[in-house]
N, C-alpha and C positions, 0 to 999 in steps of 0.2 A: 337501642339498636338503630334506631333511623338516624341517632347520631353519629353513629360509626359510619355507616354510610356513607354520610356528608362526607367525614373528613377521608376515608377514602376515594371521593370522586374527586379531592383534591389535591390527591397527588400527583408529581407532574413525574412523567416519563419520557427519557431520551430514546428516541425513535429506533436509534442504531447501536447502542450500547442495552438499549433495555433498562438501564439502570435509574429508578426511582428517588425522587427528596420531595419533600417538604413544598412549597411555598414559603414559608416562612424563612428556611436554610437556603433558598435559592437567591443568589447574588445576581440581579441581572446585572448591574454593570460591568462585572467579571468577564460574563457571560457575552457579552455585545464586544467589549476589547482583545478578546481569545477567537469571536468573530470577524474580524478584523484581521486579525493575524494569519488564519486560517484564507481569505479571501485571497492572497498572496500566494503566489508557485511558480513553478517553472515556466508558465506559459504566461506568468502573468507578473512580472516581476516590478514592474511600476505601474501605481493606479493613483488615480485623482482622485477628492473629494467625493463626485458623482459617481465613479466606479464603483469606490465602496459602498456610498448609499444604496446604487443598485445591486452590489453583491450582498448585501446583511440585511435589505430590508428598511435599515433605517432613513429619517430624515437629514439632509446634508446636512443641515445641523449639528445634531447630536453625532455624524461619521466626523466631521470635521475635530468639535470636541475632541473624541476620543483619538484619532488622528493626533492630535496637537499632543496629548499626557502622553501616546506611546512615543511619539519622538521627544516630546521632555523627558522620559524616562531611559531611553537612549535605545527603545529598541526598532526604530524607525529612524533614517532620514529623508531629508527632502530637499529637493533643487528649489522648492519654491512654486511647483505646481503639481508635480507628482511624491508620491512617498516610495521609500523601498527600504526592504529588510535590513537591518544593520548585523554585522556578525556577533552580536550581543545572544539573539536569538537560540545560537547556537550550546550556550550554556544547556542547557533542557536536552538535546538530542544526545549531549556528551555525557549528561546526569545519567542518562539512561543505559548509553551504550554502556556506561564502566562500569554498573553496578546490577544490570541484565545480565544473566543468566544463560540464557541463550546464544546470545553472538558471543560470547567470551567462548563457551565451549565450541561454539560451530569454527569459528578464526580458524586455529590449526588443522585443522579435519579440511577447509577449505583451500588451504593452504597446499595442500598435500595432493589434492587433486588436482592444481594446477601445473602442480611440479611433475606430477603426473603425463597430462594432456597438453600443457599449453594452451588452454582454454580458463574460462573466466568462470567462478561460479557463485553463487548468491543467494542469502537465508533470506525468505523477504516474508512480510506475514500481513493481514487483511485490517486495512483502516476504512471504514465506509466504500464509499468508492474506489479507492484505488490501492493497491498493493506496495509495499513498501520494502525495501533492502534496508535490512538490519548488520548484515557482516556479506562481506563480498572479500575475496580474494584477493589476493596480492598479485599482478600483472608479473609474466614469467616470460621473458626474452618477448616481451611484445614488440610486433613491428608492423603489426597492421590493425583494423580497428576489429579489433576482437571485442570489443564491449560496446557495441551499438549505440545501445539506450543512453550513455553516460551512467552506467549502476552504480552512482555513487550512494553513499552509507547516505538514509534518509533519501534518496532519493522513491519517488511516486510512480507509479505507474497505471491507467485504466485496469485495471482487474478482468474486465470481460473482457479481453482484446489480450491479455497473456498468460503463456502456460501455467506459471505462479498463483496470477491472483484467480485464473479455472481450477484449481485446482482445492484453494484455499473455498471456494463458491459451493465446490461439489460436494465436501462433507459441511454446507449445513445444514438445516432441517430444511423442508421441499418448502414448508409455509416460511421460514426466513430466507427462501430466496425467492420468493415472489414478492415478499415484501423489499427485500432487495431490489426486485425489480422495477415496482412500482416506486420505488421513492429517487431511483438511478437508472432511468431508459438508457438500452444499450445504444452509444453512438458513434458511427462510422469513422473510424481509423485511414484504414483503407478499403479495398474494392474486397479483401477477405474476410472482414470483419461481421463476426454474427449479429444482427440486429434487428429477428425475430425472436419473440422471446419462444416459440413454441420449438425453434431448433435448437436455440440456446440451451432451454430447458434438457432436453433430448441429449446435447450435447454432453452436461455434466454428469447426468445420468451413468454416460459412457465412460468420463473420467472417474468416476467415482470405483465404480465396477472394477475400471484395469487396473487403478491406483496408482496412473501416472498419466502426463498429459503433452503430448505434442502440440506445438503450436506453429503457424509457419506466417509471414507478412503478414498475420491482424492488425500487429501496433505499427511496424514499421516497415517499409517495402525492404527485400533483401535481407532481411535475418526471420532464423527461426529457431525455435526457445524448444525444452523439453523440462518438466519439472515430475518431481516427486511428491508426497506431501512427509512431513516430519510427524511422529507423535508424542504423545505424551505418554507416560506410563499408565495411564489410563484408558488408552486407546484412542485419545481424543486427539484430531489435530491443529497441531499448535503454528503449525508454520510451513512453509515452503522450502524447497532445495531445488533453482533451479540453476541449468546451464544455459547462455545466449549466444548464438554464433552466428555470423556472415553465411548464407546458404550458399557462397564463391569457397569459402574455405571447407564447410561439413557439409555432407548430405544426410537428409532423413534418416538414411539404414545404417550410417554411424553413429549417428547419434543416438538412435531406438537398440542398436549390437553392440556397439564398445561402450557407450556414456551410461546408458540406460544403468546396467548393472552397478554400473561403481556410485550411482547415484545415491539408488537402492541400501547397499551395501554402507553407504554412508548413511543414509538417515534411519537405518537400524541401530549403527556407533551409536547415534546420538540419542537413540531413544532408550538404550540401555544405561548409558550417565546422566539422563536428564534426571 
């Protein structure tokens, strides 16, 4: 018995996924060059050697190393002092979109509301911190900027600061979102943005209750977002449906009277084919 023990205090668990291995089945160097990969984004789209050491932890060292095999392997280039993501990268996110489930059947359904409204709209679901567009819309007689954020497919977004990723927050269990919280402090967007956690808290409460989520400038000055949540046939949910619009072109009470419903109305479709 005191040996099972051991080798249970030996297992190692991922903070955010929960999901458990081995020691022995755990690969760090995998592990340290998908850290790396991850250390890259939209805000951060070229980094030096010392970036990444300060992003992963590691010694410039060993960042440099692995630096050096992802751009041997071609999924890095470099000027010569910075590195940046190569469209190599992009195999994986394509892996996914073609053979998910979800944004295949959300596409046309998305599609249909655009043709609809002339507005933009977007499946997006919860990665750690930030929230992610999975299937977005096809742009319909666009001629101004109806899609703020740039909501391209894989694009990111802070989760606490939009309707989607509050939405995706509010159906988790109350202890995974304070451990959410404590491992991802809410931080300042804008001058709207929640960044107590005891309003925060309070806040999704609210969302959770209405089962949908207005949001207005938290991410970006001048637009404001409305989402639904998607479910699973289980009840469980799986993902987000939301709408983002310039607060010059909709107002709050269009968007909560005419959007709201067709929102709604859609991520019912999809819980019934899911």
């Amino acid at each position: 018995m005191p040996k099972q023990r051991d080798d249970d205090a030996k297992i190692l668990q991922n903070k955010e996924n929960k999901k458990t291995i081995r020691p022995e089945d755990f690969i760090a160097g995998l592990s340290k060059g998908m850290s790396i990969l991850d250390s890259f984004g939209i805000d951060r789209h070229r980094l030096n050697t010392t970036m990444v050491a300060d992003r992963t932890g590691m010694t410039r060292a060993a960042a440099r190393r692995h630096l050096l095999t992802l751009e041997y392997l071609g999924y890095l280039e470099s000027d010569g002092q910075y590195y940046m993501l190569t469209p190599k990268v992009l195999k994986f996110s394509g892996a996914y979109l073609g053979a998910a489930q979800l944004p295949k059947l959300s596409q046309p359904l998305l599609n249909l509301l655009t043709n609809q409204t002339s507005l933009i709209y977007s499946v997006m679901v919860l990665d750690g911190y930030e929230a992610i567009t999975i299937a977005r819309s096809a742009a319909h007689q666009q001629t101004d900027r109806v899609n703020p954020y740039g909501l391209n497919l894989g694009n990111r977004l802070p989760a606490h600061a939009t309707s989607a990723g509050k939405i995706l927050l509010a159906h988790l269990e109350k202890n995974a979102q304070l451990e959410w919280l404590e491992h991802y402090p809410l931080k300042s967007m804008t001058k709207y943005t929640y960044t107590e956690n005891e309003a925060f808290l309070a806040l999704l409460d609210e969302v959770k209750a209405d089962d949908w989520c207005y949001s207005s400038e938290e991410h970006e000055l001048g637009v404001h977002a409305l989402a639904v949540p998607i479910y699973a046939q289980n009840t469980k949910v799986i993902a987000a449906l939301n709408i983002v619009s310039p607060t010059m072109r909709t107002s709050k009470e269009y968007l909560i009277q005419q959007i709201l419903p067709l929102l709604q109305d859609t991520a019912r479709e999809l819980r019934n084919i899911l």
